[in-house]
DORO-448085 format. One record per residue: residue in one letter; x, y, z of N, C-alpha, C in turn; residue number from 1; chain. Coordinates in steps of 0.001 Angstrom, whole numbers, plus 500000, padded with zeros to 6 digits. Example, Ala and Ser with C-alpha at 12.3 -4.5 7.8 and 13.67 -1.06 7.14 Angstrom:
<recs>
- marvo,n_X,n_Y,n_Z,ca_X,ca_Y,ca_Z,c_X,c_Y,c_Z,nudo,rodren
- A,513190,494310,507800,512300,495500,507800,513200,496700,507800,1,A;
- S,512850,497750,507080,513670,498940,507140,512900,500030,507870,2,A;
</recs>
This chain:
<recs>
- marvo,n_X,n_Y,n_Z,ca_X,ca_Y,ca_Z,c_X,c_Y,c_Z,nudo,rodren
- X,645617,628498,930373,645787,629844,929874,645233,630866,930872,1,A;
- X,644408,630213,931378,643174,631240,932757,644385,631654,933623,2,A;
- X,645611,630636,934084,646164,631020,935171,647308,631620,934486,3,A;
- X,647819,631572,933544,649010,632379,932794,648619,633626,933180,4,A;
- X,647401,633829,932494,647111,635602,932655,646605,636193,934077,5,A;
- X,646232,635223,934863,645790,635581,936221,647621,635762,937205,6,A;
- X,648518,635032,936539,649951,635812,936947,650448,636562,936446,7,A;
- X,650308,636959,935351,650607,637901,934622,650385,639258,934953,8,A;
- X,648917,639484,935595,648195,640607,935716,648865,640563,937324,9,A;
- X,648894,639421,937778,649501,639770,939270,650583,639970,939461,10,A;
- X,651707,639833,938618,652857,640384,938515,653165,641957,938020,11,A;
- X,651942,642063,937191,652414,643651,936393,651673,644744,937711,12,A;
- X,650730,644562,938838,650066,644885,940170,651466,645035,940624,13,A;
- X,651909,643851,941230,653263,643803,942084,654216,645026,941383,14,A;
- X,655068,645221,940476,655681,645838,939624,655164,647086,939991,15,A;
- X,654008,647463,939626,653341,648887,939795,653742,649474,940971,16,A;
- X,653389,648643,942177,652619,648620,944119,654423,649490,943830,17,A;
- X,655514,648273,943337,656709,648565,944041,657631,649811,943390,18,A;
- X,657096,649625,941911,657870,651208,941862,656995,652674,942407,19,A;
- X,655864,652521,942618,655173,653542,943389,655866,653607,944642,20,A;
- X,655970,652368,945628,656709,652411,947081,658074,653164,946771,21,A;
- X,658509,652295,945568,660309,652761,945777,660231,654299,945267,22,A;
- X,659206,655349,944690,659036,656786,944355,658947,657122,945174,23,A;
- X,658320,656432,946500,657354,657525,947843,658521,657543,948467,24,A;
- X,659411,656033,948718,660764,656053,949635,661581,657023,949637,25,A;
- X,661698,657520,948442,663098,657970,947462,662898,659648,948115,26,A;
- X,661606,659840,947872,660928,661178,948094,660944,661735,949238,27,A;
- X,660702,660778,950317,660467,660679,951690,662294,660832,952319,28,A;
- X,663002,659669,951915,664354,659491,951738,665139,661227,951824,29,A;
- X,664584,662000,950989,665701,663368,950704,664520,664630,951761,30,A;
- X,663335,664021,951721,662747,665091,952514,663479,665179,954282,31,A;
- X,664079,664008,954261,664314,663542,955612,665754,663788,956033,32,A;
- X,666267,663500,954670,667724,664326,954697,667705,666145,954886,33,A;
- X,667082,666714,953979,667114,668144,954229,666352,668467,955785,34,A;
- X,665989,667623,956514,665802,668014,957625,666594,668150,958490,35,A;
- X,667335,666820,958236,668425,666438,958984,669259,667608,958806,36,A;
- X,669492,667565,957950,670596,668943,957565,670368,670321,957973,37,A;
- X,669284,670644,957832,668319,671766,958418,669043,672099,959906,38,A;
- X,668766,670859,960671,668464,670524,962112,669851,670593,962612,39,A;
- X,670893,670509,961705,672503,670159,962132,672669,671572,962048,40,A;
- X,672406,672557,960656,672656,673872,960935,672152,674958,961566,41,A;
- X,670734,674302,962474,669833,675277,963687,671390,675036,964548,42,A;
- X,671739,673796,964798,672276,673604,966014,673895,674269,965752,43,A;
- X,674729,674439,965014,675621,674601,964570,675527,676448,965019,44,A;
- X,674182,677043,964553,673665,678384,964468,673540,678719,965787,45,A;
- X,672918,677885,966919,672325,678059,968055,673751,678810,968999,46,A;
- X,674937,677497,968179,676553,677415,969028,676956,678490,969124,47,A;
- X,676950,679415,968012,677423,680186,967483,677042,681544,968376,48,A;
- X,675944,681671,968664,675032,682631,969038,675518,682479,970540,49,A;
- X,675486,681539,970940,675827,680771,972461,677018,681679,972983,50,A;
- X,678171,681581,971900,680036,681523,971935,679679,683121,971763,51,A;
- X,678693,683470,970707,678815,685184,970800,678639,685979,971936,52,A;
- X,677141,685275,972859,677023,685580,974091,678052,685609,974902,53,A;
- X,678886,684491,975130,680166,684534,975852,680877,685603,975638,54,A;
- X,681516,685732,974802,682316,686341,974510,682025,687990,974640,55,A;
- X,680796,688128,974808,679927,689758,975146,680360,689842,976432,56,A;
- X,679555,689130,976876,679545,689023,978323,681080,689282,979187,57,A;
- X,682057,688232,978454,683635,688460,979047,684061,689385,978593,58,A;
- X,683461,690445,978206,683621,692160,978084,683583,692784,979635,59,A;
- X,682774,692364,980491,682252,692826,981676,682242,692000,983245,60,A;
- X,682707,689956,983036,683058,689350,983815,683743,688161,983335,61,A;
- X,684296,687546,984088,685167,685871,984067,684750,685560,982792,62,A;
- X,685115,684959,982631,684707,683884,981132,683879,682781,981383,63,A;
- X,684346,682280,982792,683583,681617,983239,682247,681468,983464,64,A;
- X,682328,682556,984029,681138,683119,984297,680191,683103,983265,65,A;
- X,680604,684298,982434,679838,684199,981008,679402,682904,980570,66,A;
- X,680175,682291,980498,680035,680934,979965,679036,680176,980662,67,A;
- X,678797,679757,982466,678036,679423,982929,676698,680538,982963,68,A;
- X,676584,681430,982767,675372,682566,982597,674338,681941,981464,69,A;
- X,675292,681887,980287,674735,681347,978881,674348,679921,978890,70,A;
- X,674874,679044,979911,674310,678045,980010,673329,677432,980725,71,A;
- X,673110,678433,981694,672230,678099,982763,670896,679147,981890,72,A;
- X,670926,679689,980975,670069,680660,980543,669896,679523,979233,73,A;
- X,669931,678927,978714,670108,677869,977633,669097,676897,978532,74,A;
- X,669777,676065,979451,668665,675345,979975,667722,675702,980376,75,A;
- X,667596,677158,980416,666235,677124,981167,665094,677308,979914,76,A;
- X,665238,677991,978767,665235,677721,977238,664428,676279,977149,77,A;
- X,665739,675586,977309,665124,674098,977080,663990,673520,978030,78,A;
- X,664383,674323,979300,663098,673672,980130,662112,674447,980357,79,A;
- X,661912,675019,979607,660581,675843,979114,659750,675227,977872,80,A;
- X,660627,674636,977071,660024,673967,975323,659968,672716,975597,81,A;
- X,660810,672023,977096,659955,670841,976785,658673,670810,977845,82,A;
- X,658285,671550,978725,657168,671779,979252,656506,672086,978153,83,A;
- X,656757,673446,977466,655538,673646,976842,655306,672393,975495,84,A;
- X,656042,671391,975003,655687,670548,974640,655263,669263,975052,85,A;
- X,655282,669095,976169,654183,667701,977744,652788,668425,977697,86,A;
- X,652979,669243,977364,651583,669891,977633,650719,669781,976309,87,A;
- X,651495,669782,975267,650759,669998,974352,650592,667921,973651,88,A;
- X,651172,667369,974273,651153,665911,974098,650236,664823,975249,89,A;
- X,649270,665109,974647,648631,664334,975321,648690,662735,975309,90,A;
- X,648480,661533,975813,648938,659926,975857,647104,659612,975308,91,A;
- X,646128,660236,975644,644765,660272,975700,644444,660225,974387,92,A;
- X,645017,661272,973642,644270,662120,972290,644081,661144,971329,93,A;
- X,644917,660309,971312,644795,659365,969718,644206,658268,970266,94,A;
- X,643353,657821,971299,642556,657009,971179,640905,657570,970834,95,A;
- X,640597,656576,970118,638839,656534,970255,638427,656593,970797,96,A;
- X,636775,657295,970923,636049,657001,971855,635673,656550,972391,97,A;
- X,635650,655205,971230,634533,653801,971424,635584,653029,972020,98,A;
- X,636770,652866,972708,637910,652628,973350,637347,652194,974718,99,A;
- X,637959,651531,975328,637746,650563,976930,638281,651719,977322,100,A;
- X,637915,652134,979105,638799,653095,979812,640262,652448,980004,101,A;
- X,641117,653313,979836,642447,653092,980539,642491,652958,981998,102,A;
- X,643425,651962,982592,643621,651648,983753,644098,652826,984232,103,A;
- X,643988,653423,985721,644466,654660,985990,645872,654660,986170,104,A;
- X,646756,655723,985755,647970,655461,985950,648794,655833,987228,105,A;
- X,649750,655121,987106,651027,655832,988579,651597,656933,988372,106,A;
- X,651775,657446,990012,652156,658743,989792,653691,658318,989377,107,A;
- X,653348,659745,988574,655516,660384,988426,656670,659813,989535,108,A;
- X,657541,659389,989459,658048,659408,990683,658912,660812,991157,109,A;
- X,659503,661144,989354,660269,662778,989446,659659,664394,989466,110,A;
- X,658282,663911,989981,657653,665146,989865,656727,665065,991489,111,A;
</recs>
């Protein structure tokens, strides 16, 4: 009878653990979707803004032009946010103190 109820109680634990997991999933699950979705209509928004620029711009030169203006002004956008995000990511930060030193590393080869 000792071990009936010693599975019993370990089954109704299990039961608990997993509909708590399958609540956090579920939760986690749609938080991750509205990001996603979020993230499709920054970029959808970004296009938009991009094609408006163009299209200003081929008020006054080529299209081409415009078009490469807005893009070379776009990357540089991007290569500004991901600098300023290398910088803000350190490889160091999430170790401990009480941690062995790291072996020193190799240089960059693209920098």
């Amino acid at each position: 009878m000792d071990t009936n109820l010693s599975d019993q109680v370990a089954q109704v634990v299990r039961d608990a653990i997993a509909d708590e997991l399958r609540a956090q999933t579920r939760k986690q699950r749609r938080t991750a979707a509205f990001y996603t979705a979020s993230g499709a209509a920054g970029l959808y928004a970004g296009a938009a803004v991009a094609a408006c620029l163009v299209l200003l711009l081929d008020a006054v030169m080529p299209a081409w032009v415009a078009a490469l203006l807005v893009g070379a002004a776009l990357a540089g956008v991007a290569y500004v946010l991901k600098s300023a995000a290398r910088k803000q990511s350190s490889p160091t930060a999430a170790i401990p103190p009480e941690a062995p030193p790291l072996p020193p590393r190799a240089p960059d080869i693209g920098q």
